[in-house]
ChimeraX commands (.cxc) that place a marker at each C-alpha (Angstrom):
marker #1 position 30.35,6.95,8.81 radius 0.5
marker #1 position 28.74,6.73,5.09 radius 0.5
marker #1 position 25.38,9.07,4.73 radius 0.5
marker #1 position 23.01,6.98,2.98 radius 0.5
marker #1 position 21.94,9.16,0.17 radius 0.5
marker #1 position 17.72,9.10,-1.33 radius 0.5
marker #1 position 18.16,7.89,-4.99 radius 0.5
marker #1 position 15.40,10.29,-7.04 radius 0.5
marker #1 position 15.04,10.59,-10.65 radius 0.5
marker #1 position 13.23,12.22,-13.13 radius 0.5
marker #1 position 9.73,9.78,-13.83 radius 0.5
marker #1 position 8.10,10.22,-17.19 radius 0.5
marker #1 position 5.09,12.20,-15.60 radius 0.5
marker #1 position 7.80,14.94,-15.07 radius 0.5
marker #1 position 8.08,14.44,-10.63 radius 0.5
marker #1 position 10.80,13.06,-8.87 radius 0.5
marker #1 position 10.96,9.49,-8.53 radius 0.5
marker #1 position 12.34,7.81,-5.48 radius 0.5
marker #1 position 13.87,4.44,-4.81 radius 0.5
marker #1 position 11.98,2.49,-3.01 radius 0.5
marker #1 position 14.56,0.62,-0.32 radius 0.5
marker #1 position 15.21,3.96,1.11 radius 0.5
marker #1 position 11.78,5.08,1.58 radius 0.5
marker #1 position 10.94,2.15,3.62 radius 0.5
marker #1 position 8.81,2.88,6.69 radius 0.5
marker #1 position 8.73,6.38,5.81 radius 0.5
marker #1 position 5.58,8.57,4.54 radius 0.5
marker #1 position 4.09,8.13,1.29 radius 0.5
marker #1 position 1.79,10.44,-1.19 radius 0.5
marker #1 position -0.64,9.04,-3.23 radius 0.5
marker #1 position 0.97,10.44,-7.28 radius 0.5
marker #1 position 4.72,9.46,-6.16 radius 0.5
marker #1 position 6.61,6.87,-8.08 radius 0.5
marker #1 position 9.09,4.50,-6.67 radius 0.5
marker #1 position 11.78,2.84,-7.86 radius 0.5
marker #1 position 12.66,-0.81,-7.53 radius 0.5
marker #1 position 15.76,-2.69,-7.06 radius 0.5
marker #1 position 16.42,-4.75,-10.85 radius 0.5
marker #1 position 18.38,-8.00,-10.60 radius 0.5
marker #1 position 22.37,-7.79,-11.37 radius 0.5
marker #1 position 22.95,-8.72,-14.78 radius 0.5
marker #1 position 25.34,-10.96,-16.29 radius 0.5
marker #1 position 27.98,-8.14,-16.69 radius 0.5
marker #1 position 28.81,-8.11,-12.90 radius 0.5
marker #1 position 27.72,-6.35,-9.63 radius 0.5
marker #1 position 28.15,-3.23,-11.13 radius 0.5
marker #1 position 25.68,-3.16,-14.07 radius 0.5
marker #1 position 22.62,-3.10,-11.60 radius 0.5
marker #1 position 20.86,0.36,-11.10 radius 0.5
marker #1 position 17.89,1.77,-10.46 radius 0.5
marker #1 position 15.16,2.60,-12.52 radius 0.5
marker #1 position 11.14,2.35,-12.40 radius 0.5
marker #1 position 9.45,-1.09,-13.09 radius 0.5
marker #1 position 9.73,-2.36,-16.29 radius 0.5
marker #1 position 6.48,-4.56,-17.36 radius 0.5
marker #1 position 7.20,-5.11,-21.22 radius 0.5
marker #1 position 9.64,-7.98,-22.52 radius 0.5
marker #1 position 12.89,-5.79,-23.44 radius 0.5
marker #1 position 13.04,-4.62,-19.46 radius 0.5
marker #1 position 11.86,-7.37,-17.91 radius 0.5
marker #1 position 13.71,-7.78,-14.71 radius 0.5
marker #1 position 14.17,-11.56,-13.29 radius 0.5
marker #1 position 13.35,-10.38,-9.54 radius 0.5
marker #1 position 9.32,-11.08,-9.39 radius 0.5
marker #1 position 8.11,-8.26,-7.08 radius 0.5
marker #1 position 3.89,-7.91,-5.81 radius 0.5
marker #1 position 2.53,-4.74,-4.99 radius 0.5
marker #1 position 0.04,-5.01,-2.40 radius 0.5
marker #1 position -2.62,-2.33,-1.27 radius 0.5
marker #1 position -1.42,0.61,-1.85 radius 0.5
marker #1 position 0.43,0.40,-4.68 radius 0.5
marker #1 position -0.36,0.24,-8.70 radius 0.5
marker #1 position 1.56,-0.70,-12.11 radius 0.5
marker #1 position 0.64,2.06,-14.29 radius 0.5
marker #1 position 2.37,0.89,-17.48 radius 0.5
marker #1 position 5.85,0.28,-17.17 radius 0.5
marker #1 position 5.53,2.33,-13.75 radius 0.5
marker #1 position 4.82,1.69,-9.68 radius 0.5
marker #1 position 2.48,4.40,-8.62 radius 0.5
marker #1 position 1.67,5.19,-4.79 radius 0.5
marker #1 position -2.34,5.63,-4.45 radius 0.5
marker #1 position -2.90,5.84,-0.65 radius 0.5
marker #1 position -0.97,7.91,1.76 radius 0.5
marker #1 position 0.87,6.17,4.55 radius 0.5
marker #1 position 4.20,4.18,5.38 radius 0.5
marker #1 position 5.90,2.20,2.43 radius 0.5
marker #1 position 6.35,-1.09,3.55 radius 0.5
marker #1 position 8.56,-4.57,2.41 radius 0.5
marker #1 position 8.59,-7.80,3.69 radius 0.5
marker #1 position 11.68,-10.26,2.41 radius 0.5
marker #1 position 10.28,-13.88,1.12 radius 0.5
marker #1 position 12.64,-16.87,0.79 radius 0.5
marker #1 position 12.68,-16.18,-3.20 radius 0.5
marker #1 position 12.37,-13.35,-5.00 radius 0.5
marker #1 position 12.37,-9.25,-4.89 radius 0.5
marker #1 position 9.94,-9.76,-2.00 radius 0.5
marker #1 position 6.22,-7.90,-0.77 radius 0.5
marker #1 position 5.96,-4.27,-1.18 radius 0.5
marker #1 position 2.75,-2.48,0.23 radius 0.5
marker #1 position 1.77,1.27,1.79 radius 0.5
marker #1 position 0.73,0.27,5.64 radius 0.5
marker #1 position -2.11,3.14,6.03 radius 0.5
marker #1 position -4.61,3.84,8.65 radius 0.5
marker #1 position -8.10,3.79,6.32 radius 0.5
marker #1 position -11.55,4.22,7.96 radius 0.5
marker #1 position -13.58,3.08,4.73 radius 0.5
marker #1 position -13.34,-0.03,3.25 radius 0.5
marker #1 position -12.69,-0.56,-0.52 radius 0.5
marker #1 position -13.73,-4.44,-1.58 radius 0.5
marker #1 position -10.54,-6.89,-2.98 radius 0.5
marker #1 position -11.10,-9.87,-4.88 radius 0.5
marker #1 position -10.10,-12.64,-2.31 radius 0.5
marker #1 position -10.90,-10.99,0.92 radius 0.5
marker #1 position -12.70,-12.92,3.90 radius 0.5
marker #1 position -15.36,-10.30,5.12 radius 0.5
marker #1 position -18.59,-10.10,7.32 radius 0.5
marker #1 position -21.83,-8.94,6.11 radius 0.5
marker #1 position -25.24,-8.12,6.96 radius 0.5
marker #1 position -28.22,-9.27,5.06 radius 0.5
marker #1 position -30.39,-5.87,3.93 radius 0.5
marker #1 position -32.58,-7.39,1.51 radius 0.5
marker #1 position -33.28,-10.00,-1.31 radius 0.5
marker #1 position -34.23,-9.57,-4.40 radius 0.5
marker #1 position -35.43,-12.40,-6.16 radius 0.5
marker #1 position -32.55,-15.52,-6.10 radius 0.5
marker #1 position -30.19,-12.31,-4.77 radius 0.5
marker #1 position -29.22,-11.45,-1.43 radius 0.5
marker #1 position -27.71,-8.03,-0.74 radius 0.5
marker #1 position -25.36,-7.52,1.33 radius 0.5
marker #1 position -23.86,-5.06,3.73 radius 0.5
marker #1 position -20.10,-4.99,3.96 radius 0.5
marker #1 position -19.07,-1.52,4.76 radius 0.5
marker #1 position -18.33,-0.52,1.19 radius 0.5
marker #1 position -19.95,2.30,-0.84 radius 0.5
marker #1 position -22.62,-0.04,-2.27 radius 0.5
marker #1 position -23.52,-3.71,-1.00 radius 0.5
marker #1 position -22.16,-6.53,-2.56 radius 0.5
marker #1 position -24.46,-9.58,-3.95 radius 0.5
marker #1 position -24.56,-13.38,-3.04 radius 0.5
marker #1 position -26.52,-15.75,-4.93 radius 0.5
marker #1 position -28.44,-18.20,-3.17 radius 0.5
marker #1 position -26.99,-21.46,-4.93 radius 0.5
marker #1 position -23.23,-19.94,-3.81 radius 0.5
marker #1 position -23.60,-21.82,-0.28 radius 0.5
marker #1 position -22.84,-25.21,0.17 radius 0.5
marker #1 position -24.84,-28.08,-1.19 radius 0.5
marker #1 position -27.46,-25.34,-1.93 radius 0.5
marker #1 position -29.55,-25.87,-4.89 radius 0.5
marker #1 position -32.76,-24.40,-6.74 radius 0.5
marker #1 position -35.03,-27.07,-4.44 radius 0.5
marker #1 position -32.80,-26.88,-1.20 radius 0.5
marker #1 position -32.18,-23.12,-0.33 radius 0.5
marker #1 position -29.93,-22.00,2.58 radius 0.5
marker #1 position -32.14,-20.46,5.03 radius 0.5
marker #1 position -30.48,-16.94,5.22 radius 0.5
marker #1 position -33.43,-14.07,6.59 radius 0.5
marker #1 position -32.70,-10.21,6.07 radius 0.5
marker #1 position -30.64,-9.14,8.99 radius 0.5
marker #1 position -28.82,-12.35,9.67 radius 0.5
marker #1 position -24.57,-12.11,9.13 radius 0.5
marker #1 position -22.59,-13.83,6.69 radius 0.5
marker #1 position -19.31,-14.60,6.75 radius 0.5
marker #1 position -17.82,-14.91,3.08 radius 0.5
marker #1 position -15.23,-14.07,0.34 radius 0.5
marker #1 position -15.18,-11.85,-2.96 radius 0.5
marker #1 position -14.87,-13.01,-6.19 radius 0.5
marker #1 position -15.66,-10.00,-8.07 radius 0.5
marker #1 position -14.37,-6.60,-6.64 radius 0.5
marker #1 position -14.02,-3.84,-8.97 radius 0.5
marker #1 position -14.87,-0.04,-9.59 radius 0.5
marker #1 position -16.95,-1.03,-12.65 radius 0.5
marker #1 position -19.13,-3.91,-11.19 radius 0.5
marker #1 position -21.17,-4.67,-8.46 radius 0.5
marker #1 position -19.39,-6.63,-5.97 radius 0.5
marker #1 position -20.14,-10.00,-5.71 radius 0.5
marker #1 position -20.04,-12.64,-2.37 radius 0.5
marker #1 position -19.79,-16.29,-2.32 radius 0.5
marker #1 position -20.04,-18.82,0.56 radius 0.5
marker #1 position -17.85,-21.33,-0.88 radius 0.5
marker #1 position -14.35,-22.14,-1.75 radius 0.5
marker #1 position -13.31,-23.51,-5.17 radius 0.5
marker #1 position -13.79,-26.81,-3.93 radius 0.5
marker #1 position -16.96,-25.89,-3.68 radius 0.5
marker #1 position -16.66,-26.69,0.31 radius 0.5
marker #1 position -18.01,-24.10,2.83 radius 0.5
marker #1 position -14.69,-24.37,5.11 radius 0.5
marker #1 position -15.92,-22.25,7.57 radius 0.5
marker #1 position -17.80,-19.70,5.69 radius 0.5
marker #1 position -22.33,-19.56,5.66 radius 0.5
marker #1 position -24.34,-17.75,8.33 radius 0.5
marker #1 position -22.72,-16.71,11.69 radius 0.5
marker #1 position -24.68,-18.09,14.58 radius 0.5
marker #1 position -27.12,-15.91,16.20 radius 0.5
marker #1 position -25.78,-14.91,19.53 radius 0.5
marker #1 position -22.13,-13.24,19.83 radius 0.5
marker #1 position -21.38,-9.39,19.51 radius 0.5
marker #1 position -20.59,-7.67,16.30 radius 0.5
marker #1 position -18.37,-4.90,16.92 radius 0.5
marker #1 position -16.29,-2.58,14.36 radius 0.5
marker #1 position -12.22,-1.56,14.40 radius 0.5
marker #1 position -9.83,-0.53,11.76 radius 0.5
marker #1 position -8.43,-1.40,9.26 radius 0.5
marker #1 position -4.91,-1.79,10.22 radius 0.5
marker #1 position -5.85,-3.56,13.55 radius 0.5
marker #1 position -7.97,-6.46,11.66 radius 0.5
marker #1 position -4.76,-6.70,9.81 radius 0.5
marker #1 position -2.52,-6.44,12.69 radius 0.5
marker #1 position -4.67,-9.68,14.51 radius 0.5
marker #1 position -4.57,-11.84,11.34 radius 0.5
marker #1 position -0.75,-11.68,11.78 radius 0.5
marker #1 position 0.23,-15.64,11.80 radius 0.5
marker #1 position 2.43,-14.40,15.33 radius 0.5
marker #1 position -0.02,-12.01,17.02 radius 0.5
marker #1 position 0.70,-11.68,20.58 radius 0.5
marker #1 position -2.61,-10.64,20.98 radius 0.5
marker #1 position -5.06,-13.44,19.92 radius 0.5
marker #1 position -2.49,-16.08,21.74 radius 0.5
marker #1 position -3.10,-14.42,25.23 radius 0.5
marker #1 position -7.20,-13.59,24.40 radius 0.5
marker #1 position -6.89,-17.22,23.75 radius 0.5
marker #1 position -5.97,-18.21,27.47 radius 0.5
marker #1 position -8.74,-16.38,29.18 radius 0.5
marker #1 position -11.68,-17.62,27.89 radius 0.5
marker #1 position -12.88,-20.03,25.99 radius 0.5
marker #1 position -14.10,-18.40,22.64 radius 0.5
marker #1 position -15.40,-18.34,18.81 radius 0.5
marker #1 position -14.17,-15.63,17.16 radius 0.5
marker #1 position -14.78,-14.43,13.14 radius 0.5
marker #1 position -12.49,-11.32,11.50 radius 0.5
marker #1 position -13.31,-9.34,8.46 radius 0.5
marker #1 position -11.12,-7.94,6.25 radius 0.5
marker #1 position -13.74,-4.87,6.13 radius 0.5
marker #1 position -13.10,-4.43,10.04 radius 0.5
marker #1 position -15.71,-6.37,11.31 radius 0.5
marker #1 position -15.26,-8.96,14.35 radius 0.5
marker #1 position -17.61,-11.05,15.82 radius 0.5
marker #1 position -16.85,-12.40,18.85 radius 0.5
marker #1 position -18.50,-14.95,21.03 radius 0.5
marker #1 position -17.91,-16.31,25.00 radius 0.5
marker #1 position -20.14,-18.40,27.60 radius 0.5
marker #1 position -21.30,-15.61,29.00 radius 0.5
marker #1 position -22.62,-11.79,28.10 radius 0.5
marker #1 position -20.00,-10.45,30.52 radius 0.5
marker #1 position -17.02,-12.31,29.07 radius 0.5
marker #1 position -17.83,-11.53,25.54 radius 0.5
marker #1 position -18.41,-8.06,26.73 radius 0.5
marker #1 position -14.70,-7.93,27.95 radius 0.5
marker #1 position -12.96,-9.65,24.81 radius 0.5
marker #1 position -14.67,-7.09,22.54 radius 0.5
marker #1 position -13.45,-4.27,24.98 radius 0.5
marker #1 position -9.88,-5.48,24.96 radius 0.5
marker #1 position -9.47,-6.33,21.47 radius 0.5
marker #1 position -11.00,-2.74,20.45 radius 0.5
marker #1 position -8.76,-0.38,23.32 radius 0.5
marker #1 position -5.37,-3.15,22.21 radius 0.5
marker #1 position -4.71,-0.71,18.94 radius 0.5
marker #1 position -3.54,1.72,21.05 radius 0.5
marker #1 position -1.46,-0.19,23.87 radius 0.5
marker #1 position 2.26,-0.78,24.29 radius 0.5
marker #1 position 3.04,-4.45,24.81 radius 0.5
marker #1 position 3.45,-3.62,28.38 radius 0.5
marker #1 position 0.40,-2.65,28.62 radius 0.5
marker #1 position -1.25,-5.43,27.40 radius 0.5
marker #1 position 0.73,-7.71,29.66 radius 0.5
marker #1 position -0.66,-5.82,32.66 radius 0.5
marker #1 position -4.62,-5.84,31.44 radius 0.5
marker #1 position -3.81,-9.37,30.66 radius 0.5
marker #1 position -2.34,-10.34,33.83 radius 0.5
marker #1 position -4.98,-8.74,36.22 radius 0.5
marker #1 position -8.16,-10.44,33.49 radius 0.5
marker #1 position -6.17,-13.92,34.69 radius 0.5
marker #1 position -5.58,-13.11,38.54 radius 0.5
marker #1 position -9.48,-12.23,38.45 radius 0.5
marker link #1:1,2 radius 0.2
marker link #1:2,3 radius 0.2
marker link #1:3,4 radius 0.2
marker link #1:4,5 radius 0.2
marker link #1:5,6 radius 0.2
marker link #1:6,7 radius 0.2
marker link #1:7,8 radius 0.2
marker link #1:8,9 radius 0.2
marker link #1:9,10 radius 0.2
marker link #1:10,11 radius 0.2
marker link #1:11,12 radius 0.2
marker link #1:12,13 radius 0.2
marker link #1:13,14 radius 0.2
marker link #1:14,15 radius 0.2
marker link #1:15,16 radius 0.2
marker link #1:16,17 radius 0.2
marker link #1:17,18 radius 0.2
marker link #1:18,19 radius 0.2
marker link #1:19,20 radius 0.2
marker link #1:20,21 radius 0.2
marker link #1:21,22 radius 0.2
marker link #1:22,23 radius 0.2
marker link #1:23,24 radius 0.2
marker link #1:24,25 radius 0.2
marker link #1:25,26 radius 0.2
marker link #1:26,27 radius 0.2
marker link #1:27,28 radius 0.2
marker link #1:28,29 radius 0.2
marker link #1:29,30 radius 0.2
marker link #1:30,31 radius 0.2
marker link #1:31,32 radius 0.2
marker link #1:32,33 radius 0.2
marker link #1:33,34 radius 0.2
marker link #1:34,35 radius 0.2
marker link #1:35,36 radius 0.2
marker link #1:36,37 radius 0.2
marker link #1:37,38 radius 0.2
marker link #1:38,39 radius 0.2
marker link #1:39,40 radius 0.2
marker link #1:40,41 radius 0.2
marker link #1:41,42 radius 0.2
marker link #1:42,43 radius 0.2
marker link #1:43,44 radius 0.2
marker link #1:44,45 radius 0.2
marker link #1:45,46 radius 0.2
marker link #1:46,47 radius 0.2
marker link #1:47,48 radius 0.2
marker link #1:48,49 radius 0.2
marker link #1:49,50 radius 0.2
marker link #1:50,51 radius 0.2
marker link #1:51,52 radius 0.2
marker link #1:52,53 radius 0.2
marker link #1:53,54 radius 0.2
marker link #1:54,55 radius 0.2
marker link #1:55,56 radius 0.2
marker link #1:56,57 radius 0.2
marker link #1:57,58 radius 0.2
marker link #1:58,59 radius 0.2
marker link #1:59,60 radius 0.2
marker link #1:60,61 radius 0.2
marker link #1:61,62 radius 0.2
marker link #1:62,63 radius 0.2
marker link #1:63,64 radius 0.2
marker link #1:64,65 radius 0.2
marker link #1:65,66 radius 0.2
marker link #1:66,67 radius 0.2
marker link #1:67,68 radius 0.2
marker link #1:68,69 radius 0.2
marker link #1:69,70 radius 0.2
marker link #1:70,71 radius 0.2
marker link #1:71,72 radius 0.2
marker link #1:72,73 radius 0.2
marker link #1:73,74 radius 0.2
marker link #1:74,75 radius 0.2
marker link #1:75,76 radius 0.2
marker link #1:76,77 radius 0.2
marker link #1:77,78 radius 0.2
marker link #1:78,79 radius 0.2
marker link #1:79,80 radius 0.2
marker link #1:80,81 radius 0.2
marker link #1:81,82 radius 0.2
marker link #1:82,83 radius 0.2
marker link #1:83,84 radius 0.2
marker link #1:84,85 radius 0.2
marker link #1:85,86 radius 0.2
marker link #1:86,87 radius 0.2
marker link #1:87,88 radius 0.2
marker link #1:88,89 radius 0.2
marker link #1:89,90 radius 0.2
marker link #1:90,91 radius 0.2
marker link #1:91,92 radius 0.2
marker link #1:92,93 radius 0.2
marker link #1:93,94 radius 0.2
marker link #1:94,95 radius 0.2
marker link #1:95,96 radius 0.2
marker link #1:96,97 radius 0.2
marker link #1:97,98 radius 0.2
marker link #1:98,99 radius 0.2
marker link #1:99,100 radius 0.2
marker link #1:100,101 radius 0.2
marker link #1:101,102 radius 0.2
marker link #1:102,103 radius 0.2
marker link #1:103,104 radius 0.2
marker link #1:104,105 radius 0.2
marker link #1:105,106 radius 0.2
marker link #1:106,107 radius 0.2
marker link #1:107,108 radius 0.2
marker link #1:108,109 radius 0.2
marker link #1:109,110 radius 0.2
marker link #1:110,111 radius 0.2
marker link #1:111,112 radius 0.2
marker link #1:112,113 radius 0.2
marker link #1:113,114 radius 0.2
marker link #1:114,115 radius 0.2
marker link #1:115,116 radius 0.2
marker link #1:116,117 radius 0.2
marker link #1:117,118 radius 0.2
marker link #1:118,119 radius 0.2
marker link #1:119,120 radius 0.2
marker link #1:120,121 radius 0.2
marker link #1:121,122 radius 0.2
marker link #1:122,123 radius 0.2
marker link #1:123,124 radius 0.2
marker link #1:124,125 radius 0.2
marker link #1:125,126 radius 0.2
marker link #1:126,127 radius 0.2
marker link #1:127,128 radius 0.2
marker link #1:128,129 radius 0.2
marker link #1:129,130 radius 0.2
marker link #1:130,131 radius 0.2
marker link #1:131,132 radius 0.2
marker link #1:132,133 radius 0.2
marker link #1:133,134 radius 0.2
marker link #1:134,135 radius 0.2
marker link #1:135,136 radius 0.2
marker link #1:136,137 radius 0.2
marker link #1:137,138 radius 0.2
marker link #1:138,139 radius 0.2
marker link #1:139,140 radius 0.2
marker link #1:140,141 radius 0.2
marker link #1:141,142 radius 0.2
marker link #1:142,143 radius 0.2
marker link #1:143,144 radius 0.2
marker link #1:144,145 radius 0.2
marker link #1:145,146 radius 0.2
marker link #1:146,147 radius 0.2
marker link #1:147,148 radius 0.2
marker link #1:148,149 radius 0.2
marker link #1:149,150 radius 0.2
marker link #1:150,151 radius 0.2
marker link #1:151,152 radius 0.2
marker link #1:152,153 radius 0.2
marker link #1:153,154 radius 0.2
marker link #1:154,155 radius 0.2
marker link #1:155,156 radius 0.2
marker link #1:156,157 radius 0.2
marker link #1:157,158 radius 0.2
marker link #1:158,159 radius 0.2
marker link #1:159,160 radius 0.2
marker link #1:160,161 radius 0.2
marker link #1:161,162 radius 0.2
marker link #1:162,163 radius 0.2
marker link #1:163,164 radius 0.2
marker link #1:164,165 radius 0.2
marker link #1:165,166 radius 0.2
marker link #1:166,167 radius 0.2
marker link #1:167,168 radius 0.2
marker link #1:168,169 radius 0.2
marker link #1:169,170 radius 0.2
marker link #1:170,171 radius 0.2
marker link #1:171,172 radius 0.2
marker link #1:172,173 radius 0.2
marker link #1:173,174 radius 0.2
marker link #1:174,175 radius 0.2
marker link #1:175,176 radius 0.2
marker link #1:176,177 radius 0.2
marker link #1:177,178 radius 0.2
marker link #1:178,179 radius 0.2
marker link #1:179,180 radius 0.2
marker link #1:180,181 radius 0.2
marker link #1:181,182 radius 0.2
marker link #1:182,183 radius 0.2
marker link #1:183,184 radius 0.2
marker link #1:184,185 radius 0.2
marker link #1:185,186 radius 0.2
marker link #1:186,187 radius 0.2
marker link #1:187,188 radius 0.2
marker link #1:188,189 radius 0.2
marker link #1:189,190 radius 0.2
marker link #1:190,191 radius 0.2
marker link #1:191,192 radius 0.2
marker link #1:192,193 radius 0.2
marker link #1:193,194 radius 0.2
marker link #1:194,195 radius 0.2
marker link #1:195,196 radius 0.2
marker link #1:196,197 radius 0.2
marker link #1:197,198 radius 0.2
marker link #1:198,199 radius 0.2
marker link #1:199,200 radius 0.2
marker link #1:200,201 radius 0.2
marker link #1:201,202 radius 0.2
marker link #1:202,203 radius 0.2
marker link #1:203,204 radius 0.2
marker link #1:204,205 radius 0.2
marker link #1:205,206 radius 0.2
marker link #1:206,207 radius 0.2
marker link #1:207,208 radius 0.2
marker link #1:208,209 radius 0.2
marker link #1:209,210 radius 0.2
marker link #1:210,211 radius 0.2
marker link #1:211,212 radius 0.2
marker link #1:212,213 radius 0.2
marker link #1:213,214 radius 0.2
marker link #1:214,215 radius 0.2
marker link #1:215,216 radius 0.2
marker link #1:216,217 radius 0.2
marker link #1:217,218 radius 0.2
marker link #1:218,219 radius 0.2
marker link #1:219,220 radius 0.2
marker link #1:220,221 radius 0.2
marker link #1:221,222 radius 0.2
marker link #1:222,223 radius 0.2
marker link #1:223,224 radius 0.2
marker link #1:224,225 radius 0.2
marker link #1:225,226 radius 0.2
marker link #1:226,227 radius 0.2
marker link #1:227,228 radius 0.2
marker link #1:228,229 radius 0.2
marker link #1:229,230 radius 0.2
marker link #1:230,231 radius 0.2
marker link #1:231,232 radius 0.2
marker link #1:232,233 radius 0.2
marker link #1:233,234 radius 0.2
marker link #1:234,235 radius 0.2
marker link #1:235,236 radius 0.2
marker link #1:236,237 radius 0.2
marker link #1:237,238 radius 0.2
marker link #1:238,239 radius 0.2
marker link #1:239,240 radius 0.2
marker link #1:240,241 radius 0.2
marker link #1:241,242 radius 0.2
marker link #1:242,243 radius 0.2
marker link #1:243,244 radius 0.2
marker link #1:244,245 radius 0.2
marker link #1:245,246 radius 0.2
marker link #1:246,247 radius 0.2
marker link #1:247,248 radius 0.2
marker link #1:248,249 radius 0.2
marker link #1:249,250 radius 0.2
marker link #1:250,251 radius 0.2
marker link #1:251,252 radius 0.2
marker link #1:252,253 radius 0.2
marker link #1:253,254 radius 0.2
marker link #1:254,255 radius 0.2
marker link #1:255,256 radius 0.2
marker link #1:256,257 radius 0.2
marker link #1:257,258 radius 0.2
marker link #1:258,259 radius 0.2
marker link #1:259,260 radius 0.2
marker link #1:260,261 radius 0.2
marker link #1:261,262 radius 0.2
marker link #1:262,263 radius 0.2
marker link #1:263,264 radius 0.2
marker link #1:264,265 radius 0.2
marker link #1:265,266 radius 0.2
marker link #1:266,267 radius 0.2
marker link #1:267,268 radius 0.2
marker link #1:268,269 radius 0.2
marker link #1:269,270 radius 0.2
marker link #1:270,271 radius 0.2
marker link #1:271,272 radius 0.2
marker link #1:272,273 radius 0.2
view
């Protein structure tokens, strides 16, 4: 049987660099550098190698690769910044999705991300907002839909908004907007009043936005529901009755740490009942 032997190098920071394909679902440190898979070239199977990311023109490999969270081009480099397990997913094109899977308890705002927020004050035509982060993020009031200086959206302090970022950095303020770029509100504004709020990590919110998640497909056939995830680990969940949303927020919070088995079983006696 062939032993599969852990490509490392010497990076330019003077460490040990790794290759990346045999790190996969394996432990992380935030400092390492990985080492991608470049494309063949023209002079046959055996001219491919390894070697870290090259970002300038000379070295440009023809295999497009994303980082996701987790990971960072430092130059012509791929730096790991969280601790956790390296993960890849294979797309239909290309060198594919690579990202660090970690558990994280605080949440750091990215451009793009759906979250839910709490209204703590407003200042002027600004609304801050609460969205878990170190400091709350800003929404105008004209970034609603069909909002304008003589109709305002009725948004009071301590009502919850549902929206996206569109400016998430460590130098600026972050910044919220009810809208798409259609300018369209497609599903985004003020959460109704009623429902429960309720909090989970990271990696479960993730884990339930999964396009095949076993778990929202059976939640699904108990009760009829409305249902709103965050990105920042926010749900807010909704039912007919206090008791049943009571017992959706209960199962989706205790199904992070259940075997599939398991959830068949709680699932099975919430449907006998």
């Amino acid at each position: 049987m062939a032993e599969v032997v852990s490509v490392m190098t010497e990076s330019p920071a003077g460490g040990r660099a790794r290759a990346a394909r045999t790190v996969l679902g394996q432990v992380v440190l935030p400092g390492e550098e990985l080492l991608l898979p470049e494309q063949e070239d023209e002079g046959g199977p055996g001219s491919a190698g390894e070697r870290p990311l090259r970002l300038n023109a000379e070295a440009r490999s023809q295999v497009r690769v994303v980082c996701g969270p987790g990971l960072r081009r430092c130059g012509d480099r791929l730096l790991v910044t969280k601790c956790g397990r390296l993960r890849h997913k294979e797309p239909g094109s290309g060198g594919g999705v690579y990202w660090v899977d970690s558990q994280q308890k605080r949440y750091v705002p990215v451009k793009g991300d759906h979250v839910i927020g709490i209204v703590t004050a407003k200042s002027g035509d600004i609304f801050k907002v609460d969205v878990g982060g170190s400091e709350p993020a800003s929404l105008s009031y004209l970034a609603f839909e069909g909002a304008t200086k003589r109709n305002r959206p009725n948004v009071q302090v301590g009502d919850l908004i549902y929206g996206q970022f569109v400016v998430a950095n460590k130098d600026m303020e972050p910044e919220m907007v009810c809208i798409d770029s259609c300018g369209r509100a497609n599903g985004m504004g003020v959460i109704g009043q009623d429902g429960l709020l309720f909090k989970v990590t990271l990696g479960l919110i993730r884990k339930l936005l999964a396009p095949d998640c076993e778990i929202i497909q059976e939640v699904g056939k108990l009760y009829p529901l409305e249902i709103v995830f965050g990105m920042n680990g926010r749900v807010w969940v909704k039912a007919k009755t206090i008791q049943q949303t009571l017992i959706l927020a209960n199962i989706l919070e205790a199904c992070e740490h259940m075997t599939a088995d398991q959830r068949k079983q709680i699932f099975s006696r919430l449907a006998e009942s």
